[in-house]
FIDREN-551839 format. One line per field, with one value per residue (C-alpha): residue in one letter; x, z, y; residue number from 1. Coordinates in Angstrom, 3 decimals. Layout:
! FIDREN-551839
rest <- c(A,...)
u <- c(X,...)
w <- c(Z,...)
v <- c(Y,...)
nr <- c(NUM,...)
! end
This chain:
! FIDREN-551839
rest <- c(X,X,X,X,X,X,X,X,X,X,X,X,X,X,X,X,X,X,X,X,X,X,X,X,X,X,X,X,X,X,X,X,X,X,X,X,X,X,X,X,X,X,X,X,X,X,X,X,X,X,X,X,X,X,X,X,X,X,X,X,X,X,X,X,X,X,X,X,X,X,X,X,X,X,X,X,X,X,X,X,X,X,X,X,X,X,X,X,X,X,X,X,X,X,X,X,X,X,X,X,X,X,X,X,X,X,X,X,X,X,X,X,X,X,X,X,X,X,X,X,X,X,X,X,X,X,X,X,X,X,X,X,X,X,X,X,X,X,X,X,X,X,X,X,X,X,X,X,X,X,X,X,X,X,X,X,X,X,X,X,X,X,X,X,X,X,X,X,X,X,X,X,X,X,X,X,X,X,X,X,X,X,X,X,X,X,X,X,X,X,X,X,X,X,X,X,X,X,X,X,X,X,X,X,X,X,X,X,X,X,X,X,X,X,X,X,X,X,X,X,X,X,X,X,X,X,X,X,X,X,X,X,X,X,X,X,X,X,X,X,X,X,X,X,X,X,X,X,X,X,X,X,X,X,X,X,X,X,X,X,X,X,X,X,X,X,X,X,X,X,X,X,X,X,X,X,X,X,X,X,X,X,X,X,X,X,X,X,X,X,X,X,X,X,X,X,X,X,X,X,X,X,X,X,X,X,X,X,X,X,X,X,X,X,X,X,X,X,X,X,X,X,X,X,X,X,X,X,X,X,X,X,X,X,X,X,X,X,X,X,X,X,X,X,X,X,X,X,X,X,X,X,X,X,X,X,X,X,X,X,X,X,X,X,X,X,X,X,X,X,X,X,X,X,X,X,X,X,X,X,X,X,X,X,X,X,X,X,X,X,X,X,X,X,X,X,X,X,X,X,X,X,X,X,X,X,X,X,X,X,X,X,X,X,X,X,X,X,X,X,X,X,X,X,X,X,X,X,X,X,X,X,X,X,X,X,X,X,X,X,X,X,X,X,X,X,X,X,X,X,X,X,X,X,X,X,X,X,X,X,X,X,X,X,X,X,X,X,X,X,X,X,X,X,X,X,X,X,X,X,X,X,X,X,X,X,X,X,X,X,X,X,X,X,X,X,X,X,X,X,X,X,X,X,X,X,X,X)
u <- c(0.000,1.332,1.827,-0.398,1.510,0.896,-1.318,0.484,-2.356,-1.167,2.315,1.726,-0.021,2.507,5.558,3.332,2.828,6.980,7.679,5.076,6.847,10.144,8.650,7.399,10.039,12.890,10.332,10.401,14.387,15.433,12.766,14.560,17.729,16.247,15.396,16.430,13.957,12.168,13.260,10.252,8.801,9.459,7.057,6.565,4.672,1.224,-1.241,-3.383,-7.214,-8.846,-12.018,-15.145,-17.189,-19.499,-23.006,-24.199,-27.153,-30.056,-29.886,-31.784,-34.877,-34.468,-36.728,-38.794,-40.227,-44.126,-45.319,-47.308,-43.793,-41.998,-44.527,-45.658,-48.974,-49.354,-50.079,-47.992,-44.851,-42.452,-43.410,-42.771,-39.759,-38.195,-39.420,-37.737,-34.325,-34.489,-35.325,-32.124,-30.271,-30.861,-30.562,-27.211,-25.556,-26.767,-25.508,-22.140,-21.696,-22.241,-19.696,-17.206,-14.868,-14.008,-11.269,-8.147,-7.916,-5.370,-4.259,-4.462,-8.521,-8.726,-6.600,-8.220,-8.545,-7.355,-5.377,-3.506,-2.309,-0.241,-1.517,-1.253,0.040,2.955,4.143,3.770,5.940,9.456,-14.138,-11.245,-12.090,-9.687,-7.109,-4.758,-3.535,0.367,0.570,3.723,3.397,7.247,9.890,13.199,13.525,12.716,15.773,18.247,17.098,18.101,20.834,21.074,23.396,22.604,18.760,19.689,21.372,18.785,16.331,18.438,18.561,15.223,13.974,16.163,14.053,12.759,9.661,9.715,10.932,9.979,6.451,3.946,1.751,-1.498,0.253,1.124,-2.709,-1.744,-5.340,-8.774,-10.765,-9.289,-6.340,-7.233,-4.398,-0.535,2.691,6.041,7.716,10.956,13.388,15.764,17.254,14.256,11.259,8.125,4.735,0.913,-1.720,-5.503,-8.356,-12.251,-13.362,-10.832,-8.433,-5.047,-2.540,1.808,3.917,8.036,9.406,12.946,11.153,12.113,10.126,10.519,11.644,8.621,7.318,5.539,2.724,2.045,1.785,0.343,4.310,4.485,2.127,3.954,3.752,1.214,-0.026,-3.755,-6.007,-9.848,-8.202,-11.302,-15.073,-14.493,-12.209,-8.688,-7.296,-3.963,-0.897,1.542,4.674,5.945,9.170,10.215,8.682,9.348,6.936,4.281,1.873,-1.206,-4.103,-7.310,-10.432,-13.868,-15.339,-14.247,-11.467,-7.647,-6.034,-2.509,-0.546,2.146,4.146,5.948,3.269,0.531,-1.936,-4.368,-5.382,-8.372,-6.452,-9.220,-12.888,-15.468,-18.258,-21.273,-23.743,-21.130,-20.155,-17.041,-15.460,-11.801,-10.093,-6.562,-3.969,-0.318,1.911,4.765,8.612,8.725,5.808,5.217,2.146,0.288,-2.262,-3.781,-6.396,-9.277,-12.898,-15.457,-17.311,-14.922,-13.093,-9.356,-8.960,-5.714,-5.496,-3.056,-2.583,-1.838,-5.051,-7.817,-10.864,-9.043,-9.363,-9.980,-11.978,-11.240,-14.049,-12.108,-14.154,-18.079,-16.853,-15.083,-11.118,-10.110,-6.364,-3.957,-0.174,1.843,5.347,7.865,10.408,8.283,4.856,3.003,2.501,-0.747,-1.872,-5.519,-6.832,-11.110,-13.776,-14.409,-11.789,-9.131,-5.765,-5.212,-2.016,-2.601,-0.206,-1.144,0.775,-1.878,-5.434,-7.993,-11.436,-13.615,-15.911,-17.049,-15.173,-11.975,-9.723,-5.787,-4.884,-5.536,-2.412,-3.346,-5.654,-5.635,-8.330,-8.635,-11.543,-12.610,-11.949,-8.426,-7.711,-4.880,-2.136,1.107,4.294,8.217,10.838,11.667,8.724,7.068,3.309,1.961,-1.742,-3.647,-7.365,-10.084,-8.854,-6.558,-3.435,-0.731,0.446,3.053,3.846,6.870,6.835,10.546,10.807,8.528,10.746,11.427,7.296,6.485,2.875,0.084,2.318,-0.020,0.313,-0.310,-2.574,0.357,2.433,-0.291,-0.140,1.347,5.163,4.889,1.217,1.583,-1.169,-2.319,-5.189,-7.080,-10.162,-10.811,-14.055,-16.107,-13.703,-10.320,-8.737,-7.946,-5.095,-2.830,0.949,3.347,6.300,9.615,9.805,13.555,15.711,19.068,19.946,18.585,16.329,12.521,10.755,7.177,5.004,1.566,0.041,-0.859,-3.871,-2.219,-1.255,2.299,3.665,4.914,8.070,8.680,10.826,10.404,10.471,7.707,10.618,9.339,12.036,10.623,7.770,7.836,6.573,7.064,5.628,2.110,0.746,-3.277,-4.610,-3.779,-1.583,-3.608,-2.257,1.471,4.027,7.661,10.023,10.542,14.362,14.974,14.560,11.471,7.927,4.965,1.812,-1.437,-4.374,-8.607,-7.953,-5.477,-2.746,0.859,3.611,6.752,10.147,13.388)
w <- c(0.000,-1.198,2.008,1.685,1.413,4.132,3.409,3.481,6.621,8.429,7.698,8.736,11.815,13.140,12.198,14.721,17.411,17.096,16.848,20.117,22.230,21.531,21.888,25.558,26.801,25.721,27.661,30.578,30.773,29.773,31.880,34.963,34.099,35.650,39.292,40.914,41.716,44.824,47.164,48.019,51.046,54.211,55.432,58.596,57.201,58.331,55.352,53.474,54.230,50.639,49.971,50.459,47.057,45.777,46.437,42.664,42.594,39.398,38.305,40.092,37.898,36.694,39.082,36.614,37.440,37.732,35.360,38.189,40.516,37.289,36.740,33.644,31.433,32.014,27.860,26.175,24.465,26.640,29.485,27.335,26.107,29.422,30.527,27.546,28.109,32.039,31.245,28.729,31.305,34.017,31.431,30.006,33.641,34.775,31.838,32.548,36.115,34.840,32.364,34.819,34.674,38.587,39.669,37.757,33.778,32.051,29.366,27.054,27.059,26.209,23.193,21.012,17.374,13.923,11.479,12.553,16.056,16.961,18.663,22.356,25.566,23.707,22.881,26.288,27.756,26.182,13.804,14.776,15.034,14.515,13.317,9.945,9.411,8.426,9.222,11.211,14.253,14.999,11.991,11.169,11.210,14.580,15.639,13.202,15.499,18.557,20.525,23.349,21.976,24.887,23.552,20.029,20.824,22.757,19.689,17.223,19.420,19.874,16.592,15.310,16.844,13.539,13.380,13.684,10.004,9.229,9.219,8.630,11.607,9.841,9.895,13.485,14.404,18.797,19.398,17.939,18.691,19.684,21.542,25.151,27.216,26.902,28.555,28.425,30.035,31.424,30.103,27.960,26.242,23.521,22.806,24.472,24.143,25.917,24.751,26.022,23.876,24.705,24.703,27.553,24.636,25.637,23.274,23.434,20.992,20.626,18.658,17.842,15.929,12.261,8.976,7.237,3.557,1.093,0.069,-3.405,-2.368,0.860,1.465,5.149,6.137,6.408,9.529,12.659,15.720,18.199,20.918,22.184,25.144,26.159,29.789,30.697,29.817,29.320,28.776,29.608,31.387,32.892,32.558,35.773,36.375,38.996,40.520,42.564,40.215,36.144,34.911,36.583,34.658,36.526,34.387,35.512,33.541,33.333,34.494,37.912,38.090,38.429,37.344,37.146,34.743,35.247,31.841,33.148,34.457,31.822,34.289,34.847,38.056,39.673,42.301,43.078,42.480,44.237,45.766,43.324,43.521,42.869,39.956,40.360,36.970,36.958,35.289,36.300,38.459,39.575,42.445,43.747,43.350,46.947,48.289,45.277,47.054,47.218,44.303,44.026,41.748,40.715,39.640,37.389,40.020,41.710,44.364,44.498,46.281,47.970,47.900,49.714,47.289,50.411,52.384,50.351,50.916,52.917,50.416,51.390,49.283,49.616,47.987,46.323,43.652,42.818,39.800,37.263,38.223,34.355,35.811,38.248,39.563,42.167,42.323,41.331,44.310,47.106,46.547,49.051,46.663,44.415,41.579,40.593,37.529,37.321,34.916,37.942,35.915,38.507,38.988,42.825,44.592,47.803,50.986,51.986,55.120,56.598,56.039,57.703,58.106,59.601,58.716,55.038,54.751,55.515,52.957,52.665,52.856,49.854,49.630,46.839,43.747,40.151,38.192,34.189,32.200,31.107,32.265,33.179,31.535,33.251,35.852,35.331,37.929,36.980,38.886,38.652,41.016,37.554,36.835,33.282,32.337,29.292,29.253,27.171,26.976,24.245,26.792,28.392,31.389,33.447,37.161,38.814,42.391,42.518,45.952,46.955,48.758,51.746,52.040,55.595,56.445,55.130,53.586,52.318,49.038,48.498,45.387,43.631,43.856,42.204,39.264,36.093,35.367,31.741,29.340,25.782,23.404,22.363,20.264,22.456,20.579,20.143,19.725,20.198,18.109,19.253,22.564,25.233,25.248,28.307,28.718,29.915,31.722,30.661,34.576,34.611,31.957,31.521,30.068,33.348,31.064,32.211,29.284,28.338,25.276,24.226,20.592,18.034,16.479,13.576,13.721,15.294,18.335,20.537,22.748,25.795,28.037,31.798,30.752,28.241,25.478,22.503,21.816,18.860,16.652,15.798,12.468,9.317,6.927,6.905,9.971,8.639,12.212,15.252,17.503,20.756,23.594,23.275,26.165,27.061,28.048,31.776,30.952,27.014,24.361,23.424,22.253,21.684,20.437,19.451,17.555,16.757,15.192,17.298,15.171,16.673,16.194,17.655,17.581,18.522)
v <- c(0.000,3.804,6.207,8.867,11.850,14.282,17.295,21.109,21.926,19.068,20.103,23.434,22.389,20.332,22.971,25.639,23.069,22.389,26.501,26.893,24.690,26.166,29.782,29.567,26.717,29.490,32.223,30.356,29.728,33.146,34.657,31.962,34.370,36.837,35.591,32.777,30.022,30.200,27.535,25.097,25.458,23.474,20.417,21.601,25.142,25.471,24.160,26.635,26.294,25.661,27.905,26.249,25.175,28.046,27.766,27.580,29.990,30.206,33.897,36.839,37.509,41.336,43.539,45.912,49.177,49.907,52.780,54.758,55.564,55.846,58.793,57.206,56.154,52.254,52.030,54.574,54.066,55.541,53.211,50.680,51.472,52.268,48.849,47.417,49.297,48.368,44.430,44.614,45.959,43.958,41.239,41.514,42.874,39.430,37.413,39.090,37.555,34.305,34.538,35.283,31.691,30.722,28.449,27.023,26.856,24.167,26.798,23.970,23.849,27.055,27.763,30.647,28.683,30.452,30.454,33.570,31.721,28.735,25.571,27.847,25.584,24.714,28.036,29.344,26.735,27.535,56.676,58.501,62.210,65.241,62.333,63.209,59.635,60.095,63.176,64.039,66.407,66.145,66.008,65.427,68.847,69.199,67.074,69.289,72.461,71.095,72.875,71.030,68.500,66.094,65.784,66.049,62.688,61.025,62.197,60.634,57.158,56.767,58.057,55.063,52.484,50.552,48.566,44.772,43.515,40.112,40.390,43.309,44.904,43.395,39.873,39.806,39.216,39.055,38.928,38.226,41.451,45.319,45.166,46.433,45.901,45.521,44.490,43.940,40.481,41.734,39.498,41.314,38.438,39.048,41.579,39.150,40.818,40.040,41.809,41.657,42.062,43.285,40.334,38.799,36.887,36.875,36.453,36.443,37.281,36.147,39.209,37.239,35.305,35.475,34.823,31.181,31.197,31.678,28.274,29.042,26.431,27.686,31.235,30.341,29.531,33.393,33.744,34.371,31.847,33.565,31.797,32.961,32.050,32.986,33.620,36.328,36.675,40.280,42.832,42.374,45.825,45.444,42.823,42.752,40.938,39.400,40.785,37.718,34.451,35.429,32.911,34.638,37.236,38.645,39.768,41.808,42.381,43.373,40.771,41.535,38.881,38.718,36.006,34.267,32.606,30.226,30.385,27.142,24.879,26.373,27.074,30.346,30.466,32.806,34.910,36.973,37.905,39.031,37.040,35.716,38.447,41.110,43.115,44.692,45.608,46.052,48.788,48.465,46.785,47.567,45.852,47.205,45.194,45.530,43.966,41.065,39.421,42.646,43.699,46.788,47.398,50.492,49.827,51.519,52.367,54.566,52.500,51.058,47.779,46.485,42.600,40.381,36.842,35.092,35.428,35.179,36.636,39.626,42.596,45.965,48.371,52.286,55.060,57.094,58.741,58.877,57.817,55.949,55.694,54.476,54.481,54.670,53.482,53.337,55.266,52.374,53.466,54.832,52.579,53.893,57.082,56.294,58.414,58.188,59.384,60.012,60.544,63.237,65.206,64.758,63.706,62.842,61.725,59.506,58.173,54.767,54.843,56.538,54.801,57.568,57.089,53.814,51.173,52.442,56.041,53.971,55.517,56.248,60.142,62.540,64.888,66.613,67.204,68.558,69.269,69.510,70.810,67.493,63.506,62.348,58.783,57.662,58.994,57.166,57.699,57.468,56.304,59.578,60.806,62.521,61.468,61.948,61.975,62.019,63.643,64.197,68.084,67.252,67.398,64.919,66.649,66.342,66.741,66.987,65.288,64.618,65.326,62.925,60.870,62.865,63.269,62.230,60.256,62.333,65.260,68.117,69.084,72.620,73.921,75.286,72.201,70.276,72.251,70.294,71.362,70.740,70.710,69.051,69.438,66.088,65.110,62.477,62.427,58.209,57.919,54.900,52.151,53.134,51.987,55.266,56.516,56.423,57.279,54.686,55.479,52.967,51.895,50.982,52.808,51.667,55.024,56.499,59.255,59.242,58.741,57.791,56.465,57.261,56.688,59.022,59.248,60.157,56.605,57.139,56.511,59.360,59.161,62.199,62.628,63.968,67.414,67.424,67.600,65.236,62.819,60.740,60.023,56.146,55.103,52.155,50.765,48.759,50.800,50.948,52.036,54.048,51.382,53.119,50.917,51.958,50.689,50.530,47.812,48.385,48.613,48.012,50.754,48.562,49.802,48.132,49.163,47.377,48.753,48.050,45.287,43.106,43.824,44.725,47.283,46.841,48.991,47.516)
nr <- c(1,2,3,4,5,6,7,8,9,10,11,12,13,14,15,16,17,18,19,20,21,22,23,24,25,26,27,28,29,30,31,32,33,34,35,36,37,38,39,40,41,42,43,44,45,46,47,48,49,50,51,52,53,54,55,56,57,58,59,60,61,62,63,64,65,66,67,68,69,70,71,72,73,74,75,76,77,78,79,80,81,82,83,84,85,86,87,88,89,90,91,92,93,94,95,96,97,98,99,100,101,102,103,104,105,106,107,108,109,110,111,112,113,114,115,116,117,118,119,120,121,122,123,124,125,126,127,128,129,130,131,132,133,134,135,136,137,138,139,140,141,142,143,144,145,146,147,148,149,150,151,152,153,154,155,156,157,158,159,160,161,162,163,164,165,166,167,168,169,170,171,172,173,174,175,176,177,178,179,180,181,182,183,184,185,186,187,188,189,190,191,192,193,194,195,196,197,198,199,200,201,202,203,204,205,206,207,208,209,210,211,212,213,214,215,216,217,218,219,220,221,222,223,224,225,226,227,228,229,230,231,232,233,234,235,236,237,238,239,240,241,242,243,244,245,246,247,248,249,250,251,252,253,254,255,256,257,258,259,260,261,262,263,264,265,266,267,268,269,270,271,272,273,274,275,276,277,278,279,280,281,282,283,284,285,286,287,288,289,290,291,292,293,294,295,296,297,298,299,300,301,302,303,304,305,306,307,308,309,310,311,312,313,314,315,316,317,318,319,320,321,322,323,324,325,326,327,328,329,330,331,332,333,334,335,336,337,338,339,340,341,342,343,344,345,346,347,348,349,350,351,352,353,354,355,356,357,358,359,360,361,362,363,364,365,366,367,368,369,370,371,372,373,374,375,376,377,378,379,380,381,382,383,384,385,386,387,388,389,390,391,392,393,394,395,396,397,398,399,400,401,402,403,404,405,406,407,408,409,410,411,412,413,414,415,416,417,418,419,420,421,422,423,424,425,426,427,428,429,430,431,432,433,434,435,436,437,438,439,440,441,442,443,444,445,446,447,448,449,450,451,452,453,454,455,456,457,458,459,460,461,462,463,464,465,466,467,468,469,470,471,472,473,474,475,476,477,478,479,480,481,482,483,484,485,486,487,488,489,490,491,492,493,494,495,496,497,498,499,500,501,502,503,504,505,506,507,508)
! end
C-alpha cells in the first residue's frame, strides 16, 4: 500500500505546534535568568485552608419598574420602552456575572482557534475624530534644530528604533478582537509581548522570531507563531509581572477577576474575584517590586482595592471617587505614593501609610488634587517621582513630584504644587472604536532618562521625556490604524503598540 503523502495543513499544523513549544520553553528559561527560583517550602509550614465550594445559585430575575412611581402612562410608548431598556439591562448585567470563569484553567482547554495563532500551551511553555492619518506632528527637522546637543542625541537614538521587520503589523494578528491591554515580560534576552483584547483573549507574541523562507505552495508559512487564550469573559485591562517568580503574569479584567498565569506549568489560576452576587469591573492593576504578594487594583465604580494573594478573601476596598477611576499606579520606588486618575476630571495623589477614616469612609490620605476641564484617563508615575496623564482636553500633562521621597505620612500638598510642570497638546479624541489613550512610563531605563510612550492618532507613536521635550515620533511601513495601547520595556529601548484590530507594532 502507497503512504499517503501528508497534506500542506497538516504540515503546517505540526511545524506551529513544534515553533510553540520552543517559543514559551525558551520564555520560561530566559525569563529563569532573571530571578532565581524560589526555594520550596518546608514540610513543617502550616497548610493553606482551601475555599469552600461556591453555592451555585439560578440567576436573580431582573426587578422591573411599575409605570405609576416611574410617573408614567401604564399604555404609552415611553413606558414601554423604558421597561424594555431596564429588562435589557438587568438582562445583560446578569448574563455578565455568569460569564465570569471561577477556579483554575489548564491553558491547554482554552486555546483561542485560527489560522492567525499557533496551537497555544505549547508556545507558552518555552471613527477617529480630529485624526490626519500620516501626518507628522514632529519632523526630522525638529531634531536638526536642537541645541542642546545632549537631547539632540537622545532624539536621534530613539527616533532610530525601527519597526519589527519580518512580518507586517497586519500579519502579526496578537489577538482576535481590539487590543485592550498591553505588557512587556521583562526578560531582555528578547522583545516578548501580551496583549488583552475586549473580549478577555489573551494572546503572546516572541518578537525574535524570524520569517521562514517563502514556500511558493504555501503562502500560510508566512504567519507568525502567536499563541492565544480565552483567559477572561471580558475585557482584559492590565498585565503585571511578577518581581520575585518570572513565569508569573497577573491579568485583571472586566469581568471583575484577576487572574494568574504560570508560563511554566501552563496554568491560569483565579487569584481573586469578588463574591457571586457582585459586579465589580476592573479597570486596572499595579503591584509594587517591593511587596510582590500585594495587588492593588481600581474599579469603574470609583473604588481602588488592595489585595493580599496570600489570604484570600481579605481585600480591602477604599471610595475614592463617585466615579469611574479608568487608571492609576503606584510610584515604582516609594509605593506607598498612588496616583488616581477620574472621569471626575481629577488627577489625585494619595499616601497609603496613613489609612484615615472607619468602617465604610476607611480611605488612605488625599495629599493633593488637580483638576482639568474634562476627564483624566490615566495617571502614570516614573521612577523619577514625575506622573503623566492624558485627558479628554486634548493634553498629556506632566507633574513633577521629585521630591517625593522625603514626604512624611500624610504630607499636604499645596494647590500650587499640584499644578502640572509641563502641558503638551495632544489630540485624544478616540471615539467609540479606538482603545484610550494612556501614557506609559519605561519603569527601569538603563539610560537612566525618564521617558514615556503614548500613541498618536495620527497613527504614530509618541516618545517624551520627563520634561515634556518630545524625543521621537515612531513610524514604518504597513501601519493601517492608530496602535492606541502603546508601552515601554521596563528597561529596554522597546515599544509596543497594538491597535482596533489586534494587530501589533513593535520597535526595537
Amino acid at each position: 500500500m502507497v503512504k499517503e503523502e501528508m497534506s500542506a495543513f497538516e504540515r503546517k499544523r505540526l511545524d506551529n505546534i513544534a515553533a510553540n513549544r520552543a517559543i514559551l520553553t525558551d520564555i520560561s528559561t530566559t525569563s529563569k535568568k532573571i530571578i532565581p527560583a524560589a526555594k520550596p517550602p518546608t514540610k513543617s509550614g502550616p497548610k493553606r485552608k482551601s475555599r469552600a465550594e461556591p453555592i451555585k445559585r439560578e440567576p436573580t430575575r431582573p426587578t422591573r419598574m411599575s409605570s405609576r412611581l416611574a410617573g408614567l402612562d401604564a399604555d404609552s410608548e415611553t413606558a414601554k420602552r423604558k421597561m424594555e431598556v431596564q429588562l435589557e439591562h438587568e438582562t445583560e448585567k446578569a448574563r455578565a456575572k455568569r460569564m465570569r470563569v471561577n477556579g483554575d484553567l489548564n491553558l491547554g482547554d482554552i486555546v483561542v482557534e485560527g489560522k492567525k495563532w499557533g496551537s497555544g500551551i505549547d508556545g507558552l511553555k518555552g471613527l477617529v475624530r480630529g485624526a490626519e492619518p500620516g501626518v507628522r506632528t514632529f519632523t526630522e527637522d525638529d531634531v536638526k534644530e536642537t541645541t542642546d546637543q545632549s537631547l539632540k542625541d537622545l532624539r536621534h537614538r530613539m527616533g532610530a528604533l525601527e519597526l519589527y521587520k519580518h512580518w507586517m503589523p497586519n500579519d502579526i494578528k496578537i489577538t482576535p478582537q481590539r487590543v485592550y491591554a498591553l505588557g512587556f515580560h521583562p526578560t531582555e534576552d528578547k522583545p516578548i509581548v501580551f496583549a488583552g483584547d475586549k473580549e478577555g483573549a489573551m494572546g503572546v507574541f516572541d518578537g525574535s522570531q524570524t520569517a521562514p523562507e517563502a514556500d511558493d505552495d504555501d503562502e500560510s508559512d508566512a504567519d507568525p507563531v502567536i499563541s492565544a487564550f480565552k483567559t477572561h469573559a471580558r475585557t482584559i485591562t492590565s498585565f503585571v509581572f511578577s518581581a520575585t517568580d518570572s513565569n508569573a503574569v497577573y491579568s485583571s479584567s472586566y469581568d471583575s477577576s484577576i487572574r494568574k498565569m504560570d508560563l511554566e506549568k501552563g496554568l491560569s489560576t483565579q487569584v481573586f474575584a469578588p463574591d457571586d452576587d457582585e459586579d465589580l469591573p476592573i479597570s486596572a492593576l499595579d503591584m509594587a517590586a517591593a511587596e510582590p504578594n500585594i495587588l492593588y487594583f481600581s474599579t469603574l465604580d470609583g473604588s481602588v482595592g488592595r489585595y493580599d494573594v496570600r489570604a484570600p478573601g481579605g481585600e480591602e476596598m477604599w471610595k475614592l471617587s463617585d466615579s469611574k477611576i479608568g487608571g492609576f499606579s503606584l510610584h515604582p520606588l516609594q509605593p506607598h505614593l498612588m496616583a488616581t486618575a477620574s472621569l471626575d476630571r481629577t488627577m489625585k495623589i494619595w499616601d497609603l501609610r496613613k489609612i484615615v477614616g472607619k468602617g465604610d469612609m476607611r480611605h488612605p490620605t488625599l495629599l493633593g488634587e488637580h483638576e482639568s476641564r474634562l476627564s483624566v484617563s490615566h495617571a502614570s508615575w516614573s521612577a523619577g517621582g514625575q506622573v503623566a496623564t492624558s485627558s479628554y482636553d486634548d493634553t498629556v500633562k506632566i507633574y513633577n513630584f521629585s521630591d517625593a521621597a522625603a514626604w512624611t505620612p500624610g504630607h499636604d500638598l499645596a494647590p500650587k504644587a499640584m499644578e502640572p510642570a509641563q502641558t503638551i497638546r495632544h489630540n485624544n479624541q478616540t471615539g467609540r472604536w479606538v482603545t484610550i489613550l494612556k501614557p506609559q512610563w519605561q519603569k527601569r531605563p538603563n539610560d537612566g532618562v525618564q521617558k514615556f510612550v503614548i500613541a498618536n492618532m495620527n497613527r504614530f507613536v509618541d516618545v517624551f521625556a520627563s520634561d515634556g521635550s518630545q524625543l521621537a515620533q515612531l513610524d514604518g511601513e504597513g501601519i493601517t490604524a492608530v496602535p492606541a495601547v502603546a508601552h515601554f520595556h521596563p528597561t529596554m529601548d522597546w515599544v509596543a503598540g497594538g491597535n482596533g484590530s489586534g494587530k501589533l507594532c513593535l520597535w526595537t
